[in-house]
PLY file of the C-alpha trace (Angstrom):
ply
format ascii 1.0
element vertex 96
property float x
property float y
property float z
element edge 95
property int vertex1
property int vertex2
end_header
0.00 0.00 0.00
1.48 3.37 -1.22
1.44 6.62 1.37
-1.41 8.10 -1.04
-3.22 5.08 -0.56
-2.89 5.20 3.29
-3.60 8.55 3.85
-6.74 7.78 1.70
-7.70 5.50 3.82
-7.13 7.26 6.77
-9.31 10.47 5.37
-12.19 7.86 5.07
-11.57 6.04 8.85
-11.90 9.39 10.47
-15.83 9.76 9.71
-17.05 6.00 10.80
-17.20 4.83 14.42
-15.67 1.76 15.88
-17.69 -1.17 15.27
-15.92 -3.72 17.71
-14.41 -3.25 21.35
-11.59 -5.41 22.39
-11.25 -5.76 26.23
-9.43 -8.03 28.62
-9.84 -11.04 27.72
-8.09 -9.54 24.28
-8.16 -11.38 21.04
-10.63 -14.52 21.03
-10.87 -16.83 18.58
-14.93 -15.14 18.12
-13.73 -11.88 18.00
-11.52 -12.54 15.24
-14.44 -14.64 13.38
-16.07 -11.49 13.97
-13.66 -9.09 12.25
-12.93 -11.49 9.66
-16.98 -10.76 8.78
-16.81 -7.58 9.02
-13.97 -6.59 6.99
-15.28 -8.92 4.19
-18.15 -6.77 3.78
-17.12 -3.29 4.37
-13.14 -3.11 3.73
-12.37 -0.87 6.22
-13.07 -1.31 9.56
-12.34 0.33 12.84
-11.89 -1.42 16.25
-11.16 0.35 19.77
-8.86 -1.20 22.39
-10.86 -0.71 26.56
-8.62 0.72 28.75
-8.79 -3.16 30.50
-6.86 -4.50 28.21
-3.15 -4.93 28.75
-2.12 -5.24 25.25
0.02 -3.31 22.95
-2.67 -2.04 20.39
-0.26 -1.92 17.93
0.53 -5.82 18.54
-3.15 -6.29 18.86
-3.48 -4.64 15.17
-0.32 -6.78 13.70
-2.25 -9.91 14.80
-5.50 -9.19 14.04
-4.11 -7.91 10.53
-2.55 -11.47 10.12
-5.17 -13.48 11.41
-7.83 -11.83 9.19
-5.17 -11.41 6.09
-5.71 -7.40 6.40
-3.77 -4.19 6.69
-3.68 -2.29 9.16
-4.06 1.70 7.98
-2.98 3.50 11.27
-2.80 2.48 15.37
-3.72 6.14 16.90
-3.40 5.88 21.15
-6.23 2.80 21.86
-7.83 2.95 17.94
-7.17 0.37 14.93
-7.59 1.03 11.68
-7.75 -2.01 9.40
-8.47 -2.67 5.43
-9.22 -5.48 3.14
-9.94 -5.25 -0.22
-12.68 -7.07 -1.30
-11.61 -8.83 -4.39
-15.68 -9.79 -6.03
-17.65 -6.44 -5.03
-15.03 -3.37 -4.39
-16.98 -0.58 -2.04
-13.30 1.64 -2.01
-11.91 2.97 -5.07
-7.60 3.50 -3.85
-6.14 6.19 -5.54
-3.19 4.91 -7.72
0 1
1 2
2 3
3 4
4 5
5 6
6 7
7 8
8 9
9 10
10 11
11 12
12 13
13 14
14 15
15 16
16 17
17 18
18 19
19 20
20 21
21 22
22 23
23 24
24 25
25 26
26 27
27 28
28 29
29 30
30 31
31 32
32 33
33 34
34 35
35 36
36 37
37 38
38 39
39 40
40 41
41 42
42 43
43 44
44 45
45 46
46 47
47 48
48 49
49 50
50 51
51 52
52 53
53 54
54 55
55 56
56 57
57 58
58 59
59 60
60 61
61 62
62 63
63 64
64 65
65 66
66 67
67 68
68 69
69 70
70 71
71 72
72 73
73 74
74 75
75 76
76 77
77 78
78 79
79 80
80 81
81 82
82 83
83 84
84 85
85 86
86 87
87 88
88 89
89 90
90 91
91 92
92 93
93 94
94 95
């Protein structure tokens, strides 16, 4: 993903609303199912990390990016950022 692309991106993350919470019991295997869905169908999700939970959200992002074959955008303080391009019905047009 280029800069232009990211930045992109980020323009677009800064008008939706988190749509999952991670707290302490941190990454679950349902969670993940969870994201997996989500970013599927809308490409670019955004997930807050409670103040319970102990973890790095920036290690949090790296694994949830792996686990759900993503990327994450940005990690700002306890907020994720993560895309997925949806290869049959594209909803984000990148710049190039």
């Amino acid at each position: 993903m280029t800069s232009k692309q990211r930045s992109y991106l980020k323009g677009l993350a800064m008008t939706i609303d988190p749509i999952f919470q991670i707290g302490k019991s941190s990454l679950t295997p349902e969670l993940t199912e969870a994201v997996q869905e989500a970013i599927d169908k809308r490409e670019l999700i955004k997930v807050s990390v409670l103040k319970n939970c102990f973890d790095d959200p920036k290690m949090i992002a790296e694994a949830l990016a792996d686990r759900t074959r993503s990327e994450v955008v940005q990690v700002i303080g306890k907020k994720i950022v993560l895309y997925k391009k949806n290869k049959d019905n594209p909803k984000i047009e990148l710049p190039r």
